[in-house]
C-alpha positions as CSV (number, residue, x, y, z in Angstrom):
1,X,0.0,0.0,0.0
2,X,3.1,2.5,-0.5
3,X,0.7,4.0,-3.0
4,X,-1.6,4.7,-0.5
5,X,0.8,6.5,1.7
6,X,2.3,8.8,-0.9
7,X,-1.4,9.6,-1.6
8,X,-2.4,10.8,2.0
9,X,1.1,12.4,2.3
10,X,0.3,14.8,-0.9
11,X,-3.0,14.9,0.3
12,X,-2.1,16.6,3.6
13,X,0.5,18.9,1.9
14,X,-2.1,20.0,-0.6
15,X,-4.4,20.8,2.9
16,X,-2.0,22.7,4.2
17,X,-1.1,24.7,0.7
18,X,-4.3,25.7,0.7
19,X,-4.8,26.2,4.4
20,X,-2.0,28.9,4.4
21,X,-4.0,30.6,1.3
22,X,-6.9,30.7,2.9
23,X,-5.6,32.2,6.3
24,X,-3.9,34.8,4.6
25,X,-7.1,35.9,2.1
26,X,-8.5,35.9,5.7
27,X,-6.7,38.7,7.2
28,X,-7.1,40.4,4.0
29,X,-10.7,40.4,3.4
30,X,-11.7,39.8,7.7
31,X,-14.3,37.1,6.3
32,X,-13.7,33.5,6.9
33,X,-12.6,32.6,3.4
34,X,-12.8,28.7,3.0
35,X,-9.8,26.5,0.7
36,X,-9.8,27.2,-2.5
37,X,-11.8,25.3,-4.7
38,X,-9.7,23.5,-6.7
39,X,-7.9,22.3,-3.5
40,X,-11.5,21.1,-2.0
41,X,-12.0,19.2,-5.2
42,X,-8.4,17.6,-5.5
43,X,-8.8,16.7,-1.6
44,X,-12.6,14.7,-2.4
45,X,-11.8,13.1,-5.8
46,X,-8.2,11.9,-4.2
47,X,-10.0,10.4,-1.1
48,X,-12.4,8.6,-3.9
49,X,-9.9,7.2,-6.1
50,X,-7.8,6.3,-2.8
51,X,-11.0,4.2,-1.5
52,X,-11.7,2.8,-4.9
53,X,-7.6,1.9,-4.9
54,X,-7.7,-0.1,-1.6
55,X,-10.7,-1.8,-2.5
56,X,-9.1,-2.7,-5.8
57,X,-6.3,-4.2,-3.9
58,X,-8.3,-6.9,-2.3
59,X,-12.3,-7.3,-3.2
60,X,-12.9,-9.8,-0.6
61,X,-12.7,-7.7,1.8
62,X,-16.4,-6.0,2.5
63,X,-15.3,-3.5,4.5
64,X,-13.4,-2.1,1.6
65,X,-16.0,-2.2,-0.5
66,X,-18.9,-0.1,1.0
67,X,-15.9,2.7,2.4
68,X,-15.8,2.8,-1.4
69,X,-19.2,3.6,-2.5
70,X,-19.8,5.6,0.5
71,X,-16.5,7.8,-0.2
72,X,-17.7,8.5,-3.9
73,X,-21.4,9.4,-2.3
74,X,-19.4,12.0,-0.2
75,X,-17.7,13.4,-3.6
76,X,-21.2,13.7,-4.8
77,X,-21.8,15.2,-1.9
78,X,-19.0,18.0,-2.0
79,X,-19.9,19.1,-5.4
80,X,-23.8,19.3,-3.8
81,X,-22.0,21.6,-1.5
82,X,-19.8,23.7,-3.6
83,X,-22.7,24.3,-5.9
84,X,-21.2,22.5,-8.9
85,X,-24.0,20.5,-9.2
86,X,-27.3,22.9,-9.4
87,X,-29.9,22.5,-6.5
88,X,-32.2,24.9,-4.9
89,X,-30.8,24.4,-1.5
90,X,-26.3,23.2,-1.6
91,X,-27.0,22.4,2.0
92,X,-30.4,20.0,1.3
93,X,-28.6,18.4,-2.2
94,X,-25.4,17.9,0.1
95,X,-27.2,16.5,3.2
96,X,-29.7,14.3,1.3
97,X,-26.2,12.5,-0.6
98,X,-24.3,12.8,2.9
99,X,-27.2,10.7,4.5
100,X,-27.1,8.0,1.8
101,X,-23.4,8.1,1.8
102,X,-23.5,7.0,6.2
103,X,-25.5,4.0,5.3
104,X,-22.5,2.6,3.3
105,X,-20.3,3.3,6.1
106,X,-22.9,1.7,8.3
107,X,-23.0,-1.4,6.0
108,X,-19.1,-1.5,6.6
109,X,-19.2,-1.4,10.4
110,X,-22.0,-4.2,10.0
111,X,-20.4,-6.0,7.5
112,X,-17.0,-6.0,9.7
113,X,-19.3,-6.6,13.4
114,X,-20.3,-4.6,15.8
115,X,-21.2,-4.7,19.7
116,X,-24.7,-3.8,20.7
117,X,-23.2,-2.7,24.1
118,X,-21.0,-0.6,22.8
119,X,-23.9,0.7,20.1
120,X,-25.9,2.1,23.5
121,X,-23.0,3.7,24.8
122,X,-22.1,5.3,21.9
123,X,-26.2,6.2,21.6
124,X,-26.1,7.7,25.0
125,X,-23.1,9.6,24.3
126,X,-23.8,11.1,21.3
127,X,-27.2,11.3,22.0
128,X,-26.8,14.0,24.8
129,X,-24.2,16.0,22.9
130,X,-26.0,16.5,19.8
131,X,-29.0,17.5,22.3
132,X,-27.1,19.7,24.2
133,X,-25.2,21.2,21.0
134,X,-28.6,21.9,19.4
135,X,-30.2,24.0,22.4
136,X,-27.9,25.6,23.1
137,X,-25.4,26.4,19.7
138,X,-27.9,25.7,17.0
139,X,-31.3,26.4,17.2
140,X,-32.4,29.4,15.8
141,X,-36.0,30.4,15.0
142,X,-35.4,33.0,12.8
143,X,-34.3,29.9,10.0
144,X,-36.7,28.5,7.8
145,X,-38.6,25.8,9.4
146,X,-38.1,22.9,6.9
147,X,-34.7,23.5,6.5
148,X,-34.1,23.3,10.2
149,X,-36.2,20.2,10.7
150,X,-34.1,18.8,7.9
151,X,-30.6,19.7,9.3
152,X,-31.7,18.2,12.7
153,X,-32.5,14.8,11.2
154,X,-29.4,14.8,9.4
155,X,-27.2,15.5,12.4
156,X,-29.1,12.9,14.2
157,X,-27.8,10.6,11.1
158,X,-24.2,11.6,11.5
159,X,-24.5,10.5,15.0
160,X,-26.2,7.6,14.2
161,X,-22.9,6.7,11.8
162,X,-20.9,7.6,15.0
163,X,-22.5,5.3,17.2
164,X,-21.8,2.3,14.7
165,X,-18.2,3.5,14.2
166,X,-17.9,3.2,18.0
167,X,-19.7,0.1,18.4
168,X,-17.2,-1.3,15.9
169,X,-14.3,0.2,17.7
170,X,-16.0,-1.7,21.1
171,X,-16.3,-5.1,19.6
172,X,-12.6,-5.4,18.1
173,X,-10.4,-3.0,19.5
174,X,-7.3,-3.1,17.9
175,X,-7.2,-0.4,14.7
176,X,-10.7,0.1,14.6
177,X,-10.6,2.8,17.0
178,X,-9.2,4.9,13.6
179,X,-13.4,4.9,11.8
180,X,-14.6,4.9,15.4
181,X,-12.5,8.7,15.9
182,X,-13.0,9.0,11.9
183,X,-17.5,9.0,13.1
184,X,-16.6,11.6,15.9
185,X,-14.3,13.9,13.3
186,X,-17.6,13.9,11.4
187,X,-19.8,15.1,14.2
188,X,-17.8,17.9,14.7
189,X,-17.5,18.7,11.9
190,X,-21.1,19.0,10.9
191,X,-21.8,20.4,14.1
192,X,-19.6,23.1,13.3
193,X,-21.6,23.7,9.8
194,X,-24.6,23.8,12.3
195,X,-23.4,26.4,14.4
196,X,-22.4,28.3,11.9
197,X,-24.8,27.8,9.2
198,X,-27.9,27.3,11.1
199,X,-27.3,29.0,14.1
200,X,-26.0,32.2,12.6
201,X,-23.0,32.1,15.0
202,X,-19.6,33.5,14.0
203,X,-16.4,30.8,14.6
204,X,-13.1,32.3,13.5
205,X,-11.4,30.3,10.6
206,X,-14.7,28.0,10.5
207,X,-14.6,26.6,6.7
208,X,-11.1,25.3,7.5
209,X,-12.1,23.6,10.6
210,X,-14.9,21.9,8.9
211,X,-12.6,20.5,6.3
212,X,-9.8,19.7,8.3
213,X,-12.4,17.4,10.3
214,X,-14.1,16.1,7.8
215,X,-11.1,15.4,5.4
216,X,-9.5,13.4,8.4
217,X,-12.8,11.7,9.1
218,X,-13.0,10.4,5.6
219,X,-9.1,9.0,6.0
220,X,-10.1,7.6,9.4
221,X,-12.9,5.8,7.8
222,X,-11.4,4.6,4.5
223,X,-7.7,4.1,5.1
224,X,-8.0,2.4,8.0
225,X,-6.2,-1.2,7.4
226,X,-3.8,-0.1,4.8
């Protein structure tokens, strides 16, 4: 898997490339100016052709397999997001693919076996912080009702992905802990699009801590084994 590793090393240099842009059009403009958009798309496709790689490398393996479909759901997902691909609402097109891509993740954890115990911990857990985070960091009535309902479904989805990454983590220990932090990566991240998004609250540099989190989330979950 050398291949692999010289991937996610130019991967992470190409982060931080366009990390450093970003920072400094920052200061310029005092607006939290996200990565550039050629970077975002070099970052998804990579992670894609990276799953699709590993898979490649040994179809037997389930696990492999659904990382792989889910991670090219999340590409769709991206371009939902950057507004490539026309919608009426980037959030709703990105959510609605986002949501789809979780199940295949979910159909990994399954596939690979899971602990029920460790499910309703992670349940309980996550449970009370995305309650918590939404009272208090998200809600805000003055955003359109449907919209609202739909990005607290979604996070509860997320979560939902989270607490199977954990239960997996809880039933074989070893390297599985690497999805298991890869689900709470994605939490945060998303809550951090909540916060910002929904609940009209300002977070210094936010865009690049969405995609530093959600960038490592997607390596947690798809790399993990190489």
């Amino acid at each position: 898997m050398n291949e692999i590793y010289i991937l996610l090393i130019g991967q992470v240099i190409v982060f931080v490339v366009g990390a450093v842009y970003a920072i400094a059009q920052t200061k310029q403009t005092g607006e939290n100016e996200p990565l550039p958009l050629l970077i975002r798309l070099i970052l998804s496709f990579s992670l894609t052709g990276g799953a699709i790689w590993i898979w490649l490398q040994d179809p037997s393996v389930e696990y492999r397999q659904w990382a792989a479909i889910g991670m090219t759901l999340s590409t769709l997902g991206d371009l939902f997001m950057a507004g490539i691909i026309p919608f009426g609402h980037r959030l709703i097109g990105g959510m609605v693919t986002f949501a789809i891509a979780h199940c295949f993740y979910v159909t990994a954890f399954l596939q690979t076996g899971i602990s029920w115990n460790g499910l309703w911990i992670g349940l309980v857990a996550y449970g009370l912080f995305l309650i918590i985070g939404w009272f208090f960091f998200i809600r805000n009535q003055k955003q359109d009702r449907l919209f609202t309902i739909g990005a607290r479904v979604y996070g509860l989805w997320v979560g939902g992905m989270a607490c199977f990454a954990f239960a997996l983590y809880y039933a074989n220990n070893e390297m599985w802990w690497i999805p298991a932090l890869g689900g709470l990566l994605f939490v945060i991240s998303d809550f951090i699009i909540g916060v910002t998004d929904i609940g009209g609250r300002k977070v210094k540099y936010d865009p690049l801590w969405i995609w530093v989190t959600y960038v490592a989330a997607q390596m947690c979950i798809v790399y993990v084994g190489i």
